[in-house]
N, C-alpha and C positions, 0 to 999 in steps of 0.2 A: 887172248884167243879170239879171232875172228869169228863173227856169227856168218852159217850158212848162207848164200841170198835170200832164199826162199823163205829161210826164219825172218830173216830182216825184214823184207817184204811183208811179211803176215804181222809182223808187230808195227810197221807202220797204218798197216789201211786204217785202222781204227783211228788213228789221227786224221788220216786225210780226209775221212767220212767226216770226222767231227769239223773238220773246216768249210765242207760244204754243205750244200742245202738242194733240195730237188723240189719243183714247183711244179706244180700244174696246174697250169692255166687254158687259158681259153685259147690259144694257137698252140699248144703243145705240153712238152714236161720240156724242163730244161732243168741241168744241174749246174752249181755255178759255187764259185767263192763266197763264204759269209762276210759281211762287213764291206761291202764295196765302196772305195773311195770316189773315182770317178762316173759321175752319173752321168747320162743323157736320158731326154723325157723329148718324145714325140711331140707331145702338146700338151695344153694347160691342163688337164682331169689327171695325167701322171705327174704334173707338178706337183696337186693341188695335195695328192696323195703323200709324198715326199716333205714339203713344208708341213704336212701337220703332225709329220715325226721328229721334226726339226732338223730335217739334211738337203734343205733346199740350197744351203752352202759346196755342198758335194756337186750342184749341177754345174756339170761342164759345156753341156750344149743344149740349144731350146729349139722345137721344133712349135711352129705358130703357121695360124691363118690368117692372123688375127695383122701384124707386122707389114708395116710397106717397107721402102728402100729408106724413107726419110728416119725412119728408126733404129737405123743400122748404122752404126759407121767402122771399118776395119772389123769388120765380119762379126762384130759384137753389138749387143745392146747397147745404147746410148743410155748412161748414166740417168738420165731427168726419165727416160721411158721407164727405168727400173725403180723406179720411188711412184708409178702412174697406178692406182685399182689393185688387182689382184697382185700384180708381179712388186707392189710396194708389200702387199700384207707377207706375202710367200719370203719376202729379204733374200733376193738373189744375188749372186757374187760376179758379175762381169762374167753371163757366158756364151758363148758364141752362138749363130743364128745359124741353124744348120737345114734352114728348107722348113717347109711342111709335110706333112702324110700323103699327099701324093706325089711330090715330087723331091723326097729328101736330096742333099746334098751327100754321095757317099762316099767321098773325097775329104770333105770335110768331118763328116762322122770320125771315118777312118784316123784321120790325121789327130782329133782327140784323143784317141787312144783313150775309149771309153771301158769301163769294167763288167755295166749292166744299162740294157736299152729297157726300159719303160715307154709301154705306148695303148692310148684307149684304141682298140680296134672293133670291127664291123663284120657279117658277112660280105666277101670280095675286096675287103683292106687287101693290098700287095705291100710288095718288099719284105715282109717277115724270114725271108730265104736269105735275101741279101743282106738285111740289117744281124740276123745271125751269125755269119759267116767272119761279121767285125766284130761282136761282141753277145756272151748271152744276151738275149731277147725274153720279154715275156710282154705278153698282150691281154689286153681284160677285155670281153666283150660288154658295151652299154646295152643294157634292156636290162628287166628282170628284177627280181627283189636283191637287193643287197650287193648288187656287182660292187658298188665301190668299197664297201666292207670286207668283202672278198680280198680286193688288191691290197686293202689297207694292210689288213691280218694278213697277208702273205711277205711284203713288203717288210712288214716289223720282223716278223720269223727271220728272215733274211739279215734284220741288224741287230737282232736281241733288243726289240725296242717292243715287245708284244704289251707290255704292262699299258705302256703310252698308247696303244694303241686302242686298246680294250676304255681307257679314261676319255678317248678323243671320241669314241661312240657313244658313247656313257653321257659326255656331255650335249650331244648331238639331242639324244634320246632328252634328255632333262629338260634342255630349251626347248624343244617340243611341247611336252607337259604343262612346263610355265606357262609356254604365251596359251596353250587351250585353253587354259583355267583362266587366262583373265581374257580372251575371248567370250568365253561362256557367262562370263559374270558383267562382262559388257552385253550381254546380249544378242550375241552377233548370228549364230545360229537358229536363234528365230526366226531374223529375216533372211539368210540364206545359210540352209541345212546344204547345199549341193555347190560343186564349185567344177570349174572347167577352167583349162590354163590354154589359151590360145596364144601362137607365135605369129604376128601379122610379119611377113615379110615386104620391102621394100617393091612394089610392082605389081603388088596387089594379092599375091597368092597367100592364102592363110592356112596353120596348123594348129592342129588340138594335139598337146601332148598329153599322153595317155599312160609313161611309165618316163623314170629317173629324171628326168627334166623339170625340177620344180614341182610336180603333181603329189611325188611321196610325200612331202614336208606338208605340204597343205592338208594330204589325210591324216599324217601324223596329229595336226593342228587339230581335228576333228569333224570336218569335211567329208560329204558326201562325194562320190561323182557326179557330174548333171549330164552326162553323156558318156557311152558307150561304142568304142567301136569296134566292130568285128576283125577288122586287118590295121594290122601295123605297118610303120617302114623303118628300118633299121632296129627296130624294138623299141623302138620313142612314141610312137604315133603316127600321123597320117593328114593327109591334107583335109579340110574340113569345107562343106560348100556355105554359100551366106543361105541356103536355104534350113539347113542344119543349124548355124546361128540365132536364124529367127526363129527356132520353134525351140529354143530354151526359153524356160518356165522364169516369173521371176526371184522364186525364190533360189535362183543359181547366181552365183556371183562368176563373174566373167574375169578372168587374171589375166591381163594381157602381159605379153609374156615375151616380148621382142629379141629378134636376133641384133649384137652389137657391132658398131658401127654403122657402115653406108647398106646394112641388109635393113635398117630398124625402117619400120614401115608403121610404126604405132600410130603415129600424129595425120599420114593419110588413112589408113582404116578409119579413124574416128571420126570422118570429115565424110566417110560414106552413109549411104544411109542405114546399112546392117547398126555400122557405128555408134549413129546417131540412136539407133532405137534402142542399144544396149549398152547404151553410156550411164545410164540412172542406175545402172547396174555391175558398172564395171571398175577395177581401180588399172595404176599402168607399174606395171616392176620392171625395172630397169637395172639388166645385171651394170656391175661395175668395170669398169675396162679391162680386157684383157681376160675376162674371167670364163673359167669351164662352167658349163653345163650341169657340173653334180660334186658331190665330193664335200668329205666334213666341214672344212673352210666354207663351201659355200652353203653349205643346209644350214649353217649359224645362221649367216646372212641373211639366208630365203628368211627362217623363219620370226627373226627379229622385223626383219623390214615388211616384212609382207604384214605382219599381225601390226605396226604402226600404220598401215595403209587401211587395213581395214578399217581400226579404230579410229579413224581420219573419217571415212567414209560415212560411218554410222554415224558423227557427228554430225553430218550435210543435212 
């Protein structure tokens, strides 16, 4: 005996709900298939998120600012780039270069025949309309407490991977803990209770970041702020003058905090005289190639290297 449509239909939805998943995010809600095979990641913080669930294998397309032409060959990563810094820790699978966030490739998107777009976005980020249109999209906005916790947890809900998720913060959280405790029993916040993480960029303009950029981990560590600022830009921070520089105390320690590649401007700041006078007081963190700005993989990092630098320091 044949079921009515209508019955058949009402005994399916239940299924089809339990296959998907509805997100909301920071450009939108989006409903989508659980368990997606083919991924595409805008750039390295929705990478950074993806490898530390273990599906960095899933990525089919990489969107970078980071890549010139000589890293490319037949529209893919060169094998020796994919063993370089971040994209060696992430273990990527041969995937294609498909542009950066302003200028994606959506020819190329398209032609992956992707299943879910992952992307760090901004206010005024574009393409979210057009990267939809090929494939669910979801966007996490940078600023704030916990945006990348946010994506992370949302991201696992999406592959049943919440357990790992919940363990990769957890660990975040702990190596925190550590390195303060052997901060503190070195001493280190005696001589500087306050800290400030400036970005010298190449050409001379300098940035205090003030949220997700290195700053969290360092409170984490137990770390004051040594400055304050009223306005932000993109929710990171803001450009900072050398007259702002010289009027830190010295009990602040100075993280110099450079953008990678041909933006890194560290070695001429220190050559200025701002530099020079806040050098006795500074160490220099040098992310590794290729690497985002936030995200669990990188707070390990932050926080293991940056508390070896200190402890460096306080030796001098």
């Amino acid at each position: 005996m044949k079921r009515p449509l209508a019955l058949s239909l009402l005994l399916l939805s239940p299924v089809a709900a339990a296959q998907t998943l509805t997100l909301k995010h920071d450009e939108g809600t989006t409903t989508l298939k659980k368990d997606p095979q083919r991924i595409l990641v805008m750039d390295e913080e929705a990478l950074g998120w993806l490898a530390a669930l273990g599906l960095s294998e899933r990525v089919v397309g990489l969107g970078s600012t980071y890549l010139s032409p000589t890293d490319i060959t037949a529209g893919k990563l060169k094998p020796e780039v994919l063993k370089r810094g971040f994209y060696g820790r992430a273990k990527l699978n041969s995937p294609a270069y498909i542009g950066d966030w302003q200028t994606p490739n959506l020819e190329t998107i398209l032609a992956l025949r992707p299943d879910l777009i992952v992307r760090l976005t901004w206010q005024g980020n574009q393409n979210y309309d057009k990267l939809s249109k090929i494939a669910p999209t979801v966007g996490y906005q940078e600023g704030g407490t916990g945006f990348w916790q946010k994506g992370l947890r949302d991201l696992a809900r999406l592959f049943g991977r919440q357990t790992q998720a919940e363990q990769v913060i957890k660990q975040v959280a702990d190596m925190n803990r550590a390195n303060a405790r052997t901060l503190l029993a070195a001493g280190a916040f005696k001589k500087y209770s306050k800290v400030v993480v400036v970005a010298p960029f190449a050409g001379g303009s300098n940035w205090l970041y003030t949220s997700v950029r290195l700053i969290p981990d360092l409170r984490a560590l137990g770390f004051k702020d040594g400055l304050k600022l009223k306005e932000g830009s993109l929710g990171v921070g803001a450009a900072i003058s050398d007259e702002a520089l010289l009027g830190l105390s010295k009990d602040t320690l100075v993280v110099l905090f450079p953008p990678g590649g041909k933006y890194n401007g560290a070695d001429d700041f220190l050559k200025t005289a701002v530099g020079q006078r806040l050098k006795a007081q500074s160490v220099v963190y040098l992310p590794e190639a290729f690497s985002p700005y936030s995200g669990p993989l990188v707070s390990v990092r932050n926080s293991n290297e940056v508390t070896r630098l200190i402890l460096e320091k306080l030796k001098q």
